[in-house]
C-alpha positions in Angstrom: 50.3 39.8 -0.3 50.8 39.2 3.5 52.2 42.9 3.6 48.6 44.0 1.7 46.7 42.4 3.8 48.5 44.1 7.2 48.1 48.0 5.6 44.4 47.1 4.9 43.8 46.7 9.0 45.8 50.0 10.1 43.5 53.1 10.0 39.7 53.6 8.9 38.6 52.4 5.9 36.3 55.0 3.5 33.7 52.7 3.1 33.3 52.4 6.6 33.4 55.9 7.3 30.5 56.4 4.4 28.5 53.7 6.1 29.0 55.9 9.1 27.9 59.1 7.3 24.9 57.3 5.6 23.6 56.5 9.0 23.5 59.4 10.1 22.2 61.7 7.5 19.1 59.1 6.8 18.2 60.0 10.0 18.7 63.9 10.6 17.6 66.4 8.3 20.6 68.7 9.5 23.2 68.7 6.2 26.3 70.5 8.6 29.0 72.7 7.0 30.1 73.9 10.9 31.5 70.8 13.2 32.4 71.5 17.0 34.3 69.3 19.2 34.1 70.0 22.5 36.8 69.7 25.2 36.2 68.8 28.9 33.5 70.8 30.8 32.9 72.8 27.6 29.6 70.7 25.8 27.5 73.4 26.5 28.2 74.4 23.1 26.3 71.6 21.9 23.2 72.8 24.1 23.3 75.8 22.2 21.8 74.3 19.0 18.5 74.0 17.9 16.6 71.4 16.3 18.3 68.9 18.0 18.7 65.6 17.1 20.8 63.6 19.0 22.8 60.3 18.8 24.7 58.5 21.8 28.0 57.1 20.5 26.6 53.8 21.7 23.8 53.8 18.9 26.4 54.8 15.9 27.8 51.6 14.3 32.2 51.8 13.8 31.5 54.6 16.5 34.0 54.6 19.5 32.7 55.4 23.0 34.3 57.8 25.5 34.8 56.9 29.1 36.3 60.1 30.1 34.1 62.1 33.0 33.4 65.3 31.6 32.7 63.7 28.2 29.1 62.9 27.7 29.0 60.7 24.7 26.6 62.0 21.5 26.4 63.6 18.3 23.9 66.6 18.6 22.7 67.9 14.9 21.2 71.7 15.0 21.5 74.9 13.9 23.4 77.5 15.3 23.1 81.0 14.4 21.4 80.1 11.2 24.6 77.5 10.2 23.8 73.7 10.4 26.1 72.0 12.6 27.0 69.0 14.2 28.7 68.6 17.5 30.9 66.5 19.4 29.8 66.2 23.1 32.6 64.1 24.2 35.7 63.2 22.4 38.2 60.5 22.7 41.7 60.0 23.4 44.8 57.5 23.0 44.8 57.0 27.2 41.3 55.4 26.7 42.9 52.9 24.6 42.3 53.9 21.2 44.6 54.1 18.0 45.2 57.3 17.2 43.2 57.2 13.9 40.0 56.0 15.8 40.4 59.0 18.2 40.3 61.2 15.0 37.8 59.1 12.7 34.6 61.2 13.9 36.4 64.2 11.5 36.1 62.1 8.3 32.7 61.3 9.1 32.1 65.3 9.4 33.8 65.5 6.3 31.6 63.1 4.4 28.3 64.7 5.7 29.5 68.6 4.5 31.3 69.8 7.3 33.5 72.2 6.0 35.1 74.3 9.1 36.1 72.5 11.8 36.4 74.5 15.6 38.1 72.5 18.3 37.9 72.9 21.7 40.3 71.6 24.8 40.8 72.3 28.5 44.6 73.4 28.8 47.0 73.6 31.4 49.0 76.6 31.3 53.1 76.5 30.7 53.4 79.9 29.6 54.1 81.8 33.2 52.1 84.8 31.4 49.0 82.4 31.5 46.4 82.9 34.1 43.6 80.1 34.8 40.3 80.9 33.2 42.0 82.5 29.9 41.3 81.0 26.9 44.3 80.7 24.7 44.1 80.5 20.7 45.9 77.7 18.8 48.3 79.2 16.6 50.3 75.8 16.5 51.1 73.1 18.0 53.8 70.0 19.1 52.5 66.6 18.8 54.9 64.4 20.9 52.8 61.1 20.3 53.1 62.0 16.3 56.8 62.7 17.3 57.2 59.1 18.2 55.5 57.3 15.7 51.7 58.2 17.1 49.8 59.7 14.4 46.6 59.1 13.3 47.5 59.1 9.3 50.0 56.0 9.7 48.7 53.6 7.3 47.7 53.1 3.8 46.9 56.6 2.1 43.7 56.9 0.8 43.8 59.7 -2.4 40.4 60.3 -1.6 40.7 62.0 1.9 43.8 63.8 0.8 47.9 63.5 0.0 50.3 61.1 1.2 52.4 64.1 3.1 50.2 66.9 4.5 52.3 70.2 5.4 50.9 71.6 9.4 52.4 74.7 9.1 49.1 76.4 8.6 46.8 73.5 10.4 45.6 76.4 12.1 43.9 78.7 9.4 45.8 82.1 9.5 42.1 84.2 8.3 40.1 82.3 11.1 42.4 83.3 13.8 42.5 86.8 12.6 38.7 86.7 12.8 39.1 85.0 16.1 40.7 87.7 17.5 38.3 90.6 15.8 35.4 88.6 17.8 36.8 88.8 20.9 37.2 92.2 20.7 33.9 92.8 19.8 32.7 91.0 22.3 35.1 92.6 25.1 36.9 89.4 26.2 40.5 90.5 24.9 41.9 90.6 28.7 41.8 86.9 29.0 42.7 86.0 25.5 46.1 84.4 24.9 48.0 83.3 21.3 50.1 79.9 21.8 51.8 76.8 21.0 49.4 73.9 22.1 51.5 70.3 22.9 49.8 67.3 23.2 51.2 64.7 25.5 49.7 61.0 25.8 48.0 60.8 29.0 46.1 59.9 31.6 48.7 60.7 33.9 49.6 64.2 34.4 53.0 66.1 33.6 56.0 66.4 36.1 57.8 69.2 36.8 60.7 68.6 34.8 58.0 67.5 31.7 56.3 71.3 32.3 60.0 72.4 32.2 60.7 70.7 29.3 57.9 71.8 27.4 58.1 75.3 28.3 61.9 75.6 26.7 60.7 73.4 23.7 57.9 76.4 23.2 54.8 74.9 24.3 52.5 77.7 25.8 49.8 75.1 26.9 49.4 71.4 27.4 46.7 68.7 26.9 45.8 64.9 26.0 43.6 65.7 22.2 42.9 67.9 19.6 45.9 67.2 17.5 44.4 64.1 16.2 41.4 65.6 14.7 43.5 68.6 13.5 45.8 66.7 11.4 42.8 64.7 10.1 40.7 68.1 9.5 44.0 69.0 7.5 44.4 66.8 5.9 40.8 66.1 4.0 41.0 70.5 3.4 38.7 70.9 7.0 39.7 74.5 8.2 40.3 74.5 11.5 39.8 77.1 14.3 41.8 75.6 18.0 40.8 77.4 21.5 42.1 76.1 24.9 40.8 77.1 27.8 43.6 77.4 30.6 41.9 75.4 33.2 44.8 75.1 35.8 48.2 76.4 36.1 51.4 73.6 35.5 53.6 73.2 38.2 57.2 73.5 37.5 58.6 74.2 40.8 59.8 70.4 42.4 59.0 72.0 46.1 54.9 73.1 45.0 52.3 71.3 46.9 49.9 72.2 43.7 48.6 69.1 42.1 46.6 69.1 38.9 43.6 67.0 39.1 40.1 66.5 36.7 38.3 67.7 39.1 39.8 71.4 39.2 39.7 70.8 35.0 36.1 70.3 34.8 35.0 73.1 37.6 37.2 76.1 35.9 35.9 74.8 32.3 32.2 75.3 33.7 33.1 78.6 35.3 34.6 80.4 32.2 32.4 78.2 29.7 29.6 81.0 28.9 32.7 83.4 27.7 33.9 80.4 25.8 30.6 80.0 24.3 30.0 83.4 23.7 32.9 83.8 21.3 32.0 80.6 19.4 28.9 81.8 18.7 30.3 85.4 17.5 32.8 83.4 15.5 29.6 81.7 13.6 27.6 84.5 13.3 30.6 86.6 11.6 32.0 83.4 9.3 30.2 83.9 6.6 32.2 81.0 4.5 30.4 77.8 5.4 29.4 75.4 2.1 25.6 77.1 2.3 25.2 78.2 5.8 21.8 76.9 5.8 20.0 73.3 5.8 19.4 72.2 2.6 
């Protein structure tokens, strides 16, 4: 019984995450098929949608807060492109002190209210040498170290209802969407700066050394950050497609004798520099995704 008791605490419970849901749909008249999470610098995208209604973390009860600069702290309800949506403007993250399932609990709560397609967005730093800062790279896969050691967010109880015991990831990354990915930024003439990788998370705050970059780079990792894998495994694993795009924000440093240091700051400065080409192609990825539950408000 004891043993009961202990699985019941570890992970979000449904109920809880309906309570979540309930709130906010009884008070938004947005019904979202599209959520966006967006990465550090990047919640423009959330500015893009109309009919807003917005709701600070604070207000949202079970709701986590983010501390993270960079990360302003809502849910914004709109439309986009026709295509009701709902948008993380801040995101959070194991460093911050949260379980890894509480990083990731906002994706159930888009699952319960419709969402259907899922796009993530991160600022990266670049391992792959071919990388240049200010290219946005998409996720094809990635390498969850945390996971690895024992950090991942579906650890726990299973609950039938958001999906099986074992999800496969070796198509977390929908194979059509990144095809249609890469047909938009053609269209919209941003294939110079577009890069195809392998996307590892790592736990944070701190950032990498050089033999970590060096590491990383031999165990495949094209590009590195602190998120995103969370929510992609929970996307995954309640059957949320899921579109990834880092945007290369600084170059790693591998070389022991570099004076280069990453730092936030540079992070949230190239993010705001390169964010309108990053915004551009979500919004070309919406207005050519013509799969969404109803595309429209109900």
């Amino acid at each position: 019984m004891q043993m009961d008791e202990d699985l019941e605490e570890i992970g979000c419970k449904y109920e809880q995450v309906a309570e979540i849901s309930e709130f906010l749909l009884s008070r938004t008249k947005h019904r979202p098929h599209l959520g966006i999470i967006c990465g550090s610098g990047l919640g423009g995208l959330a500015d893009k949608l109309e009919e807003k209604d917005v709701f600070p973390y604070e207000i949202i009860p079970h709701f986590p807060v983010t501390t993270v600069i960079g990360h302003s702290g809502c849910l914004v309800f709109g439309t986009i492109k026709g295509v009701a949506a709902v948008c993380m403007k801040g995101r959070f993250h194991p460093y911050e002190g949260y379980p890894a399932w509480k990083c990731a609990m906002p994706v159930r709560v888009m699952k319960l209210m419709g969402v259907d397609t899922l796009i993530v967005t991160n600022a990266a730093g670049g391992i792959n040498p071919q990388f240049k800062v200010g290219d946005i790279m998409i996720i094809r896969d990635h390498i969850n170290f945390p996971g690895l050691g024992g950090s991942n967010p579906l650890i726990g109880r299973n609950d039938e209802r958001w999906g099986r015991r074992f999800p496969p990831l070796n198509k977390a990354y929908d194979p059509n969407l990144i095809k249609l990915v890469e047909r938009c930024a053609s269209e919209i003439n941003i294939t110079s700066i577009m890069r195809q990788g392998v996307y590892v998370m790592v736990g944070g705050p701190s950032y990498e050394t050089a033999a970590e970059i060096r590491a990383l780079h031999i165990l495949g990792a094209d590009a590195v950050g602190m998120s995103t894998v969370n929510e992609v495994i929970f996307a995954h694993h309640c059957n949320i497609k899921v579109i990834g795009l880092s945007l290369i924000t600084n170059k790693c440093v591998m070389n022991w004798d570099s004076n280069e240091e990453a730092n936030h700051e540079e992070v949230i400065s190239i993010a705001k520099k390169r964010a309108n080409d990053l915004e551009t192609l979500v919004l070309k990825i919406i207005e050519n995704y013509t799969h969404f539950g109803s595309a429209t408000n109900e």
